[in-house]
C-alpha positions as CSV (number, residue, x, y, z in Angstrom):
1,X,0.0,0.0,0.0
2,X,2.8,2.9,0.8
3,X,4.8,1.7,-3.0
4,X,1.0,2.4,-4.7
5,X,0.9,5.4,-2.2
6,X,4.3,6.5,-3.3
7,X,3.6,6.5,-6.8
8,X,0.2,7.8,-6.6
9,X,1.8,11.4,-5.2
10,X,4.9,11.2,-7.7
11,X,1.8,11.2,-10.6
12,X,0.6,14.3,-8.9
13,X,3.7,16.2,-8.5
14,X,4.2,15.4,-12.4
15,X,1.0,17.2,-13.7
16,X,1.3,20.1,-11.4
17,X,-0.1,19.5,-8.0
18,X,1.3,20.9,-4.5
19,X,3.2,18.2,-3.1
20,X,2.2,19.5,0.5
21,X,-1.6,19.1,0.1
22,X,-0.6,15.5,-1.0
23,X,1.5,15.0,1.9
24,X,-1.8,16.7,4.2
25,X,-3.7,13.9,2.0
26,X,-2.0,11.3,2.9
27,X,-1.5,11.6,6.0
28,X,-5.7,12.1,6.9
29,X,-6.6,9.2,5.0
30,X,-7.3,5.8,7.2
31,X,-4.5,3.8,8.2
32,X,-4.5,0.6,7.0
33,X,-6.2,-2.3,9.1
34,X,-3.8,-4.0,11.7
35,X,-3.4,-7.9,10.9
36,X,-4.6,-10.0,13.7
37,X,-6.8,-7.3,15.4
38,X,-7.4,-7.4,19.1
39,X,-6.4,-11.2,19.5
40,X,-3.1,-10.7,19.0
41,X,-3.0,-8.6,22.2
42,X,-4.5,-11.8,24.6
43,X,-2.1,-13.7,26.7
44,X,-0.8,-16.8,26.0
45,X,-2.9,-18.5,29.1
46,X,-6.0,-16.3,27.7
47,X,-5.6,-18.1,24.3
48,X,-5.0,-21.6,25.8
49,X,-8.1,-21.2,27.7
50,X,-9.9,-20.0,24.5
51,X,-8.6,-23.5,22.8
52,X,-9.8,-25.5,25.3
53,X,-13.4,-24.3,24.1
54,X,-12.7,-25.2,20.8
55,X,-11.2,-29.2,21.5
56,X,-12.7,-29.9,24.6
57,X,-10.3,-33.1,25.2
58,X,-7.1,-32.0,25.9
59,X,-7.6,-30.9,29.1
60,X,-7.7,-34.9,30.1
61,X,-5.2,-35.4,32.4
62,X,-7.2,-38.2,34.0
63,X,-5.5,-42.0,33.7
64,X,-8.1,-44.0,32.3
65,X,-8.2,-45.8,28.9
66,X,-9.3,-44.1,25.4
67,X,-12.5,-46.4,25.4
68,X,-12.9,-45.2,29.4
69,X,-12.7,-41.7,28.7
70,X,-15.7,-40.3,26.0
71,X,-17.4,-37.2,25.3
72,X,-20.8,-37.5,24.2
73,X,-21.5,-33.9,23.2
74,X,-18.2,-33.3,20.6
75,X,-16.6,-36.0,17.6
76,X,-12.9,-35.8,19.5
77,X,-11.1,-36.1,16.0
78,X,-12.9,-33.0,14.5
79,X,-12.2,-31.0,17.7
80,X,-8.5,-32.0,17.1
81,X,-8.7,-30.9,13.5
82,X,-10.7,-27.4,14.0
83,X,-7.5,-26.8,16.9
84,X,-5.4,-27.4,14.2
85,X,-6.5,-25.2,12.1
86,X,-6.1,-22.4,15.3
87,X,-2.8,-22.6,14.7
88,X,-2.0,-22.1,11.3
89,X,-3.4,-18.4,11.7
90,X,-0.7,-16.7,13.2
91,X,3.0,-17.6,15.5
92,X,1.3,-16.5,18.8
93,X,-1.3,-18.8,17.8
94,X,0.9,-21.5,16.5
95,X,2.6,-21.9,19.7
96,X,-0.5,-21.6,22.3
97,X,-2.3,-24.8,20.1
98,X,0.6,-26.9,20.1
99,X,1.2,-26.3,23.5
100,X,-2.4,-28.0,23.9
101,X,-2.5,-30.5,20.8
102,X,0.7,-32.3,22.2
103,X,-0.1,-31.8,26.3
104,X,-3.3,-35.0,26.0
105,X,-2.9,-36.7,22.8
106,X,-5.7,-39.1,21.8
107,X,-5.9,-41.1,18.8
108,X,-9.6,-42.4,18.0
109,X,-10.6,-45.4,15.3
110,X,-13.2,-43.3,14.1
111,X,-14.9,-40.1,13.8
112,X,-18.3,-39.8,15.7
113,X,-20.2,-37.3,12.9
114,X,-21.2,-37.8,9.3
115,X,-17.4,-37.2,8.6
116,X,-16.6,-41.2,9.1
117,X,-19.0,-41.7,5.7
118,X,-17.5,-39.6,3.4
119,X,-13.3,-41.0,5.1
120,X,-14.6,-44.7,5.0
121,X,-15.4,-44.5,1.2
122,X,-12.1,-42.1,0.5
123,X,-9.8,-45.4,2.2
124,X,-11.3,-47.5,0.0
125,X,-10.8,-46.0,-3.6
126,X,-6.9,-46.8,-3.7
127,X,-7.2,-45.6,-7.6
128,X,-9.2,-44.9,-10.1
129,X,-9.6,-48.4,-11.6
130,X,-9.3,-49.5,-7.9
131,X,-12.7,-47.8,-6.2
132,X,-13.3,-51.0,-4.0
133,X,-10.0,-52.1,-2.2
134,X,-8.8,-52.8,1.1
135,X,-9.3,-50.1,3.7
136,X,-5.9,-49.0,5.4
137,X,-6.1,-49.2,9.4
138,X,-6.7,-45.3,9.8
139,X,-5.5,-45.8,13.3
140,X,-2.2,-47.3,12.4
141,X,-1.4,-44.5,10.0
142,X,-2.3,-41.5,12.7
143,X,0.2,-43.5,15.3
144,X,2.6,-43.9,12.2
145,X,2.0,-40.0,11.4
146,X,2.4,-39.0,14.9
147,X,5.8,-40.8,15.8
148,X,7.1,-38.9,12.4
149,X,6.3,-35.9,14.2
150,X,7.6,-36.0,17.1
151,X,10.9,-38.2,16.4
152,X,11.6,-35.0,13.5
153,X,10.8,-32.2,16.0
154,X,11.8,-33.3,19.5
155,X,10.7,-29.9,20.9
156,X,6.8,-31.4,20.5
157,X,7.8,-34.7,22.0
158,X,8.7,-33.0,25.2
159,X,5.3,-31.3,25.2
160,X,3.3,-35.2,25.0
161,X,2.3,-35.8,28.9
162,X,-0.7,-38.1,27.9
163,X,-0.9,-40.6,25.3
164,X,-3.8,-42.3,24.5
165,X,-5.1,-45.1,21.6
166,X,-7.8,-47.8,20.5
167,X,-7.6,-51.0,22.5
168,X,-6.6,-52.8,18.7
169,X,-4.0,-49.9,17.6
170,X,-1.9,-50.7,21.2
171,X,-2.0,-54.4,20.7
172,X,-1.0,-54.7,17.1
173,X,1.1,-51.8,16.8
174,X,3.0,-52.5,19.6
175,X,6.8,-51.6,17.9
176,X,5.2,-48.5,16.2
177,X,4.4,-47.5,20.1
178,X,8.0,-48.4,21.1
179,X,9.3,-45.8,18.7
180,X,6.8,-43.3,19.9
181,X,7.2,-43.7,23.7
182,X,11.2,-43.4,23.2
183,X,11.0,-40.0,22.0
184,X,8.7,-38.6,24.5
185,X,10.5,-37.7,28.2
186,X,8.2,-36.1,30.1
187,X,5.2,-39.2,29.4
188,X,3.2,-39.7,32.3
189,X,0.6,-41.9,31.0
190,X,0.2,-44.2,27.9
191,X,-2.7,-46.5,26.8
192,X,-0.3,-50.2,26.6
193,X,-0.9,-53.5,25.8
194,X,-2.5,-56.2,28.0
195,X,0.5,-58.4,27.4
196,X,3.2,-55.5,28.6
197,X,1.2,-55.9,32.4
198,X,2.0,-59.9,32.5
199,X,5.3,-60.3,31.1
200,X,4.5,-61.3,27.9
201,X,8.0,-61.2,25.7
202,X,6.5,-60.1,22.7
203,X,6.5,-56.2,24.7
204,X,10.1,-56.7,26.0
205,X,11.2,-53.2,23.4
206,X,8.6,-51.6,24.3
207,X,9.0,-52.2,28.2
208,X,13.0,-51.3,27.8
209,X,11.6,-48.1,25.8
210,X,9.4,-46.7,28.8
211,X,11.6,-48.2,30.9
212,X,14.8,-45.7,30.3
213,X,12.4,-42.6,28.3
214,X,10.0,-42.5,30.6
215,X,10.9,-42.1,33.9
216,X,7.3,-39.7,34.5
217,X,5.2,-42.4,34.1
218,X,2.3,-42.3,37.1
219,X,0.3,-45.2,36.7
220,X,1.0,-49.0,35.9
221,X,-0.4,-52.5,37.1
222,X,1.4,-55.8,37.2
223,X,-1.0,-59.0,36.7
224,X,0.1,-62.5,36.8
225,X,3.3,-63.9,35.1
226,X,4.8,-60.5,35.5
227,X,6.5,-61.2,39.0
228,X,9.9,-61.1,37.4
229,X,9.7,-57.6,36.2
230,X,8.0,-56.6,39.4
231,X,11.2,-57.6,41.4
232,X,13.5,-55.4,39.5
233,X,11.4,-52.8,40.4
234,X,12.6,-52.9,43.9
235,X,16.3,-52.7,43.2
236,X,16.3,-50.6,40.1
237,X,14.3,-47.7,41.7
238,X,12.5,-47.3,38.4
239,X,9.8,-44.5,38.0
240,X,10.2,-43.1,41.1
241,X,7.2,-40.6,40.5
242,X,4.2,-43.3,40.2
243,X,1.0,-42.4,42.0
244,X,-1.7,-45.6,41.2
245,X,-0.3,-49.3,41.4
246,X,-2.6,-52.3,40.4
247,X,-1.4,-55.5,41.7
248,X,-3.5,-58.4,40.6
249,X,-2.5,-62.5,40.8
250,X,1.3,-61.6,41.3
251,X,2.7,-64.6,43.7
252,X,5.2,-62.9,45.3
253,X,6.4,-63.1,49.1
254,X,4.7,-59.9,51.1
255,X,8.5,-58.7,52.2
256,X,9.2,-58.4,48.9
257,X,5.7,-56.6,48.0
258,X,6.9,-54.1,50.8
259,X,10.3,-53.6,49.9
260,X,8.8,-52.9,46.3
261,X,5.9,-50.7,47.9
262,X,9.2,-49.0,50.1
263,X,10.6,-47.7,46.2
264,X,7.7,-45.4,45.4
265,X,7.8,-41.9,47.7
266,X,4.6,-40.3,46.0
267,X,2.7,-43.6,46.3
268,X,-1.1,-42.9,46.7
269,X,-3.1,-45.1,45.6
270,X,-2.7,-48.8,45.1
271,X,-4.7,-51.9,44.3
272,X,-4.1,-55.5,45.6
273,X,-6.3,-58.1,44.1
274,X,-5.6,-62.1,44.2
275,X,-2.4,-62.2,46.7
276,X,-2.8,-65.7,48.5
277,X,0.1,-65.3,50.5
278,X,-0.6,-61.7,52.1
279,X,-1.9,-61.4,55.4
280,X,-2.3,-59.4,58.5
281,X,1.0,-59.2,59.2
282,X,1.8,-57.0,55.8
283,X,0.4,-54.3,57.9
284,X,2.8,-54.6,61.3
285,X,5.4,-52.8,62.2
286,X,9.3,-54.4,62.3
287,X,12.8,-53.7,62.0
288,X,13.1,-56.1,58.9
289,X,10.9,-54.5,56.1
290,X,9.8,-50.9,55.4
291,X,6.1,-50.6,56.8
292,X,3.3,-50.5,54.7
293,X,3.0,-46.9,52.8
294,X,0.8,-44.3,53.6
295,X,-2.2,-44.1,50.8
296,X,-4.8,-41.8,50.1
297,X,-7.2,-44.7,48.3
298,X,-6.8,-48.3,48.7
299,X,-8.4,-50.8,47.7
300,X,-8.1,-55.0,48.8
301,X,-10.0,-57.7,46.8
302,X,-10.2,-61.4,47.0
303,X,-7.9,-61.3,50.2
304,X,-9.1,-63.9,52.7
305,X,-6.4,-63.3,54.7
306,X,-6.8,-59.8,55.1
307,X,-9.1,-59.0,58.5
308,X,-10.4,-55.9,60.9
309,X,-7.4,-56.9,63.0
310,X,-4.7,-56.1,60.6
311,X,-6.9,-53.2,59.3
312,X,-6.5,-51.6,62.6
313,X,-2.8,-52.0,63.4
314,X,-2.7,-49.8,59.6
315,X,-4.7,-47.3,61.1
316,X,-3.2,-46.9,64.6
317,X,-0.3,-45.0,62.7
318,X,-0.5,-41.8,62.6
319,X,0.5,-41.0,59.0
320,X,-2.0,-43.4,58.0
321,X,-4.6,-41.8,59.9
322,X,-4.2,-38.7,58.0
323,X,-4.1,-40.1,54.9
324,X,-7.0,-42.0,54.2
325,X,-10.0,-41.0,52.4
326,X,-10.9,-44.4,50.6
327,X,-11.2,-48.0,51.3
328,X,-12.9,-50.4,49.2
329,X,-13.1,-54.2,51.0
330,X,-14.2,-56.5,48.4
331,X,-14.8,-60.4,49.4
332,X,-11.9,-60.3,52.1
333,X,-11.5,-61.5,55.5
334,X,-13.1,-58.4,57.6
335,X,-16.4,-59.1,57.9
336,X,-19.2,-56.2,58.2
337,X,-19.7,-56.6,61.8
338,X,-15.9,-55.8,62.6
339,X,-16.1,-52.8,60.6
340,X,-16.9,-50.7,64.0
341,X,-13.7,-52.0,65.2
342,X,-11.2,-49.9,62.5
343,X,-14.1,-47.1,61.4
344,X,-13.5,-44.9,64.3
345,X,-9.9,-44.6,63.7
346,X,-10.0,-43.0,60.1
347,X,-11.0,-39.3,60.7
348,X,-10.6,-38.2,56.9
349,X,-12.2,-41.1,55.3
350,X,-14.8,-40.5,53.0
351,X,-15.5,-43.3,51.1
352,X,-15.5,-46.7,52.4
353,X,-17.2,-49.7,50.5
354,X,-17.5,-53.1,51.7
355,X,-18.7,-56.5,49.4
356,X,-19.3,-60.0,51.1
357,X,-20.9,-62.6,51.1
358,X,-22.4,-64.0,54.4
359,X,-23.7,-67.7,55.0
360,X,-25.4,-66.6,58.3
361,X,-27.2,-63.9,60.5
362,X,-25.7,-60.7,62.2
363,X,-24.7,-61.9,65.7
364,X,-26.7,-61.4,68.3
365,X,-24.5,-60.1,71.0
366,X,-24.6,-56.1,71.3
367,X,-22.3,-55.0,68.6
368,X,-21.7,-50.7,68.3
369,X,-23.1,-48.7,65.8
370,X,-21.0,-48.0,62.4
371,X,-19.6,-44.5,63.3
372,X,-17.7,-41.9,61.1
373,X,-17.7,-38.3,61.2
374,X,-16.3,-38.0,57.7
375,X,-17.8,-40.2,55.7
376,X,-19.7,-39.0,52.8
377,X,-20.5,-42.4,50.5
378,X,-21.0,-45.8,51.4
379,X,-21.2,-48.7,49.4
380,X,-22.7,-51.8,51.5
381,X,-23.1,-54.8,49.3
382,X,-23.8,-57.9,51.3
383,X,-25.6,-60.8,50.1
384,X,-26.1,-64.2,50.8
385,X,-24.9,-67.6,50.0
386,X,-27.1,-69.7,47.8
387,X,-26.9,-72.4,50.2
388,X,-29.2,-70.1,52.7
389,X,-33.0,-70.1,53.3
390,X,-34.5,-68.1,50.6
391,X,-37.5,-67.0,52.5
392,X,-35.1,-65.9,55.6
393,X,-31.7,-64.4,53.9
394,X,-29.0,-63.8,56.7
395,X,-28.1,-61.0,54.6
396,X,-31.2,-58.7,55.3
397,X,-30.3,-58.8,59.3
398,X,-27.0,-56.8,58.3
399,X,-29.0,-54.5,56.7
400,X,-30.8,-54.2,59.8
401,X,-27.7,-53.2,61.8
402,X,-27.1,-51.0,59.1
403,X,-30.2,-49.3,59.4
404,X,-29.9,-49.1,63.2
405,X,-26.9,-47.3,62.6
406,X,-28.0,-44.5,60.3
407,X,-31.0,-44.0,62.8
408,X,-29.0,-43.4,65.7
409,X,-26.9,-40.3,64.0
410,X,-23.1,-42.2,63.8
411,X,-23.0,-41.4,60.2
412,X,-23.9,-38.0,60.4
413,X,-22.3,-36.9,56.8
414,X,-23.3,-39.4,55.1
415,X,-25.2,-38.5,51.3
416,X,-24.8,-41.4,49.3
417,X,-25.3,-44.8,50.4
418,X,-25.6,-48.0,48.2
419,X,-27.3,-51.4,49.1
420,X,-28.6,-54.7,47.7
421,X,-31.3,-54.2,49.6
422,X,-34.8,-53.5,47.8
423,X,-36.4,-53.0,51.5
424,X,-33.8,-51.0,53.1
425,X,-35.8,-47.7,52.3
426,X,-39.0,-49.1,54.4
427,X,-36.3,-49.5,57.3
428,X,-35.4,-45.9,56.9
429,X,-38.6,-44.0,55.6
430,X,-39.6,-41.2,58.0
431,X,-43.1,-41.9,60.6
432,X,-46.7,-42.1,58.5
433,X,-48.5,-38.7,59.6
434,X,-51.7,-39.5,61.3
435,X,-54.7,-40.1,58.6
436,X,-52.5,-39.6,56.0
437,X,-54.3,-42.7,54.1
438,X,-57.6,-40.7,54.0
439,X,-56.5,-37.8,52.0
440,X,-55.8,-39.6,48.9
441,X,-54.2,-42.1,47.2
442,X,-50.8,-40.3,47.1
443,X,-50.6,-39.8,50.8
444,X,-50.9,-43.8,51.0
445,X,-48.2,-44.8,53.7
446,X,-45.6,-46.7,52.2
447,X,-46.2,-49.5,55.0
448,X,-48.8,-51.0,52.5
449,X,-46.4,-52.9,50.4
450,X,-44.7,-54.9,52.8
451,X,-46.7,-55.0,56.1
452,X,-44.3,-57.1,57.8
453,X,-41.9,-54.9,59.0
454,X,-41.9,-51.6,60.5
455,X,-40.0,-48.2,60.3
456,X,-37.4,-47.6,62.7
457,X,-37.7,-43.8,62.7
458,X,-40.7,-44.4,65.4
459,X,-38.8,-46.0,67.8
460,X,-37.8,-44.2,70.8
461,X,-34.0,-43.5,71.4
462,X,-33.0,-43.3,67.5
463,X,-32.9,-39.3,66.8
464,X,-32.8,-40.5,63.2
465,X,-30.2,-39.2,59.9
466,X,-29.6,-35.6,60.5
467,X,-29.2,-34.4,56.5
468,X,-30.3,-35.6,53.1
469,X,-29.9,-38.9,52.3
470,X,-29.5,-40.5,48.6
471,X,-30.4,-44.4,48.9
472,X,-29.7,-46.5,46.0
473,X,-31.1,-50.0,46.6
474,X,-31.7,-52.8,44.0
475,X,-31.4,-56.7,44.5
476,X,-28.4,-59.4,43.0
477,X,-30.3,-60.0,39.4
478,X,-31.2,-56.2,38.8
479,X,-28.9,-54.0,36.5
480,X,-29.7,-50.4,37.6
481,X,-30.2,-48.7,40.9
482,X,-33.3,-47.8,42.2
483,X,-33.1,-43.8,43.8
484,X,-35.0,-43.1,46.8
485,X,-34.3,-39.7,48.3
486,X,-35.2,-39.2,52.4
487,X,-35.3,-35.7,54.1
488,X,-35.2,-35.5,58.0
489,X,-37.5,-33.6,59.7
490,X,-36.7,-29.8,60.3
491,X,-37.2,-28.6,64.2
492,X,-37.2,-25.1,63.0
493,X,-39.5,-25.3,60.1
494,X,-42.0,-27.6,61.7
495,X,-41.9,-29.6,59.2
496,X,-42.1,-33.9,59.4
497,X,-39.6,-36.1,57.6
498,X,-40.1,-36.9,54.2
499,X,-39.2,-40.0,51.5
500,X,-39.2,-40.0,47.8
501,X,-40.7,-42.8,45.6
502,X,-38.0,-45.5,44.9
503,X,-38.0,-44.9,41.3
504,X,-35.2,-46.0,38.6
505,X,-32.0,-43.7,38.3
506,X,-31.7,-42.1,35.0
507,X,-28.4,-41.9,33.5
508,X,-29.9,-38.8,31.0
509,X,-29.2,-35.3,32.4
510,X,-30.7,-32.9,30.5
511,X,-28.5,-30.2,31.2
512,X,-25.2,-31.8,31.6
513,X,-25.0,-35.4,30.3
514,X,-27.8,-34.5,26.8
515,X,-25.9,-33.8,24.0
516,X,-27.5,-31.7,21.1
517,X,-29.1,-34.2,19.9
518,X,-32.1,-34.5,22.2
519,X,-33.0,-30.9,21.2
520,X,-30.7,-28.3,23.5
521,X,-32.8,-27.8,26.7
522,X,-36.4,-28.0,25.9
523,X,-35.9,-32.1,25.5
524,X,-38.3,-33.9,23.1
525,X,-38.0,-37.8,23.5
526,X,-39.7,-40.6,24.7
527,X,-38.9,-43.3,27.3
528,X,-40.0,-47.2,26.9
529,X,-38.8,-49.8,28.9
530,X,-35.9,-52.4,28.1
531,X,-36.7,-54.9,29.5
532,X,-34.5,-55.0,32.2
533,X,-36.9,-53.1,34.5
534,X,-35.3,-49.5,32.8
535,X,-36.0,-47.5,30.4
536,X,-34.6,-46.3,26.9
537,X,-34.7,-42.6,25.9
538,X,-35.2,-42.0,21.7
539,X,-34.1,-38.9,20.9
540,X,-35.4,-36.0,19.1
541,X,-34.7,-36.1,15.2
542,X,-32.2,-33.6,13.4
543,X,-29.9,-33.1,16.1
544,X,-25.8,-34.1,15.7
545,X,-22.8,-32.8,16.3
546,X,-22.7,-29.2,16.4
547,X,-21.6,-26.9,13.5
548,X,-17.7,-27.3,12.6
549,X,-15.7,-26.8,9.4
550,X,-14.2,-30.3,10.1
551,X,-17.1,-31.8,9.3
552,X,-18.8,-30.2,6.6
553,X,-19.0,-32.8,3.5
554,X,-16.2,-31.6,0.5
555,X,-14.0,-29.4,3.0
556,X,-10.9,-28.7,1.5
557,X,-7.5,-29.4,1.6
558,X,-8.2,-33.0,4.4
559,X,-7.0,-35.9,3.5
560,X,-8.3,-39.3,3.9
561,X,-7.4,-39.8,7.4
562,X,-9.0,-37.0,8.6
């Protein structure tokens, strides 16, 4: 513009006219428009948190699998694309998308719009005499295009803290994911084969790749046959920064579990599943082996040997104390009427869930009340053996205790509580208000149904739950939870407790969980049941993925991949 500028006042000057008033004219026309405009004064944080609008999934941080992790509202590979295509626009923009494209990188078999149609039908026309060949594995090629990437520019390997794929791509691709995972330092996480968690030799270069590239890695899990590599760990002092452990099946001595559990300083969460030879004494104290870590979650399954006793001596340290917020107890040796003996000493935890299966009734010696101050959610899954009375299960006198304790205020933070008991509500539904049968059929006491047993909100000396409870109940054969919601009577509003229908949960939220295609807020579908005892939602017609260049049919310049 200032060369066409230039000559335009040279022409002037030539036939005559006063080079000031062309200078004056010059300098009063418009300037010309800035390129970029006001986005190129936004921060670099500003723009990142911009992108995050635009490709929803790279703020996943979490470590769960690609098929564990989806978004229902967004096709993930368009959102990757349309990000993309952010960063071809300017430098500043280049370098805040690339920061996000190669923090979580996902790799999906397919796209979830009307884009997949038109690809699927591209991968198959190899030529033009050829319009009906083999399809390439689309998967393969994006892992293939990827580790080009970032073995040529090492500066966006460094960026890669997440790495996710298809459960296929990671099992047959398994040296293409060696020569990824060697390039990239800073990996914390990385979708692997099942074979790489129980030895199998055919991931050894892949295991040697992570094993000396990787030392970020958070998360792994040993399963059975992989007791070999689990030993090394213990005198190699590999990833030194891992925060979740699964240990399933691994026959291994418990010192050398704790020497191996003695390696990881930022431990926090860990999983022990199918360990014959742990007991009690794992959790004692001695001078011989390091002591059993201090965890924020843990979680114990198919332990027999595991009891309240050694549950206890955990607990009566102090760092422990502090620690825990979670405990899952699945089918182990601490049974649900020694949980009293080990709740009282865990001040912080929240969560606690307990699955067993009893052969006979709740003693009948006094036994206290389950009492916890902190705990928010409960999951109490007892149920009986098959070889007990069907008409009599010992399970439902458990349920009584459990009951008894809710009603006398020891759980008085509990919200959520989870039971195989279909007639645990009746046990816990508030007094009947006198001649509330007579003014209607909705004010029907909820007594009818099962006249047999009686409310324990009535009974004297039980002051009852003192905040909202959420009670999800449902018996052995049923898939979904039943929701029954019970208010305590309010002392300063006068007003008497109260207890929701047991109706079926629904898994559609209409503001959080719908995507667009059941019509935005104002909802238009219709529910039938499924035979299962709960229901199926149809959704409202011309809804999909919402508006992207991405996925508009005949976009330009994409290639077959997508």
């Amino acid at each position: 513009m200032r060369i066409i500028n230039h000559i335009r006042s040279r022409s002037k000057i030539k036939n005559g006219n006063d080079p000031q008033e062309c200078k004056a004219s010059t300098l009063s026309s418009p300037p010309p428009h800035w390129r970029g405009g006001p986005l190129k004064l936004l921060p670099a944080n500003v723009l990142e948190r911009l992108f995050t609008f635009v490709c929803p999934h790279v703020r996943d941080e979490s470590y769960a699998a690609s098929e564990n992790y989806m978004m229902d509202s967004s096709c993930m590979p368009c959102d990757a694309l349309d990000l993309a295509h952010c960063a071809l626009v300017c430098r500043q923009w280049a370098q805040a998308a690339q920061a996000l494209l190669y923090h979580s990188v996902r790799i999906d078999a397919v796209h979830y719009c009307q884009r997949e149609y038109d690809l699927a039908a591209k991968r198959k026309r190899h030529s033009f005499f050829e319009r009906n060949g083999e399809p390439k594995d689309a998967p393969q090629e994006r892992l293939q295009h990827f580790s080009r990437t970032v073995r040529e520019r090492p500066h966006l390997g460094v960026l890669v803290q997440y790495f996710k794929m298809p459960y296929m791509t990671r099992e047959t691709c398994k040296s293409d994911l060696a020569r990824t995972v060697s390039v990239l330092p800073n990996l914390r996480y990385v979708d692997l084969p099942e074979g790489f968690y129980n030895g199998d030799p055919s991931t050894m270069t892949l295991r040697q790749a992570l094993q000396h590239r990787c030392p970020e890695i958070r998360k792994m899990k040993y399963l059975a046959g992989a007791e070999e590599n689990f030993t090394v760990l213990g005198q190699t002092r590999q990833w030194q920064y891992l925060e979740i452990l699964e240990i399933s099946g691994l026959r291994v001595e418990p010192s050398t579990l704790l020497y191996v559990l003695g390696s990881f300083p930022t431990l926090h969460e860990l999983t022990l599943a199918n360990i014959p030879s742990l007991d009690d004494d794992a959790f004692s104290q001695n001078t011989v082996t390091p002591p059993f870590p201090a965890l924020h979650t843990l979680v114990l399954e198919n332990l027999p040997n595991i009891s309240a006793q050694g549950l206890t001596m955990y607990l009566s340290r102090p760092d422990v104390r502090g620690n825990l917020t979670a405990l899952t107890l699945a089918n182990t040796g601490t049974s649900p009427e020694t949980l009293h003996h080990f709740l009282r000493q865990a001040p912080y935890l929240t969560s606690l869930s307990i699955s067993s299966t009893v052969t006979r009734s709740f003693p009948l010696i006094p036994i206290p009340p389950l009492s916890s101050k902190s705990l928010q959610s409960l999951h109490f899954e007892i149920l009986s053996a098959r070889s007990s009375t069907p008409t009599n299960p010992p399970s439902e006198t458990y349920y009584s205790y459990l009951s008894t304790s809710l009603l006398s205020g020891a759980l008085p933070s509990l919200t959520s509580l989870y039971a195989l008991s279909p007639t645990l509500p009746l046990l816990l539904s508030p007094p009947t208000a006198p001649f509330a049968n007579q003014s209607g059929p909705r004010s029907a006491p909820l007594t009818s149904q099962y006249p047999a047993q009686q409310s324990s909100f009535s009974q004297p000396g039980y002051p009852g739950h003192p905040s909202e409870l959420s009670l999800y109940t449902k018996s052995a054969p049923e898939l979904e939870w039943n929701l029954t919601v019970i208010t305590p009577p309010s002392v300063s509003n006068d007003r008497r407790g109260s207890m929701t229908a047991t109706r079926p949960v629904s898994l559609y939220n209409q503001s959080a969980s719908l995507s667009d295609a059941w019509g935005g807020k104002n909802r238009d579908s219709t529910l039938v049941g499924n035979g299962f005892g709960g229901f199926l939602a149809v959704p409202a017609e011309g809804g999909g993925r919402p508006g992207s260049s991405s996925g508009k049919k005949g976009a330009k310049g994409e290639g077959w991949m997508g």
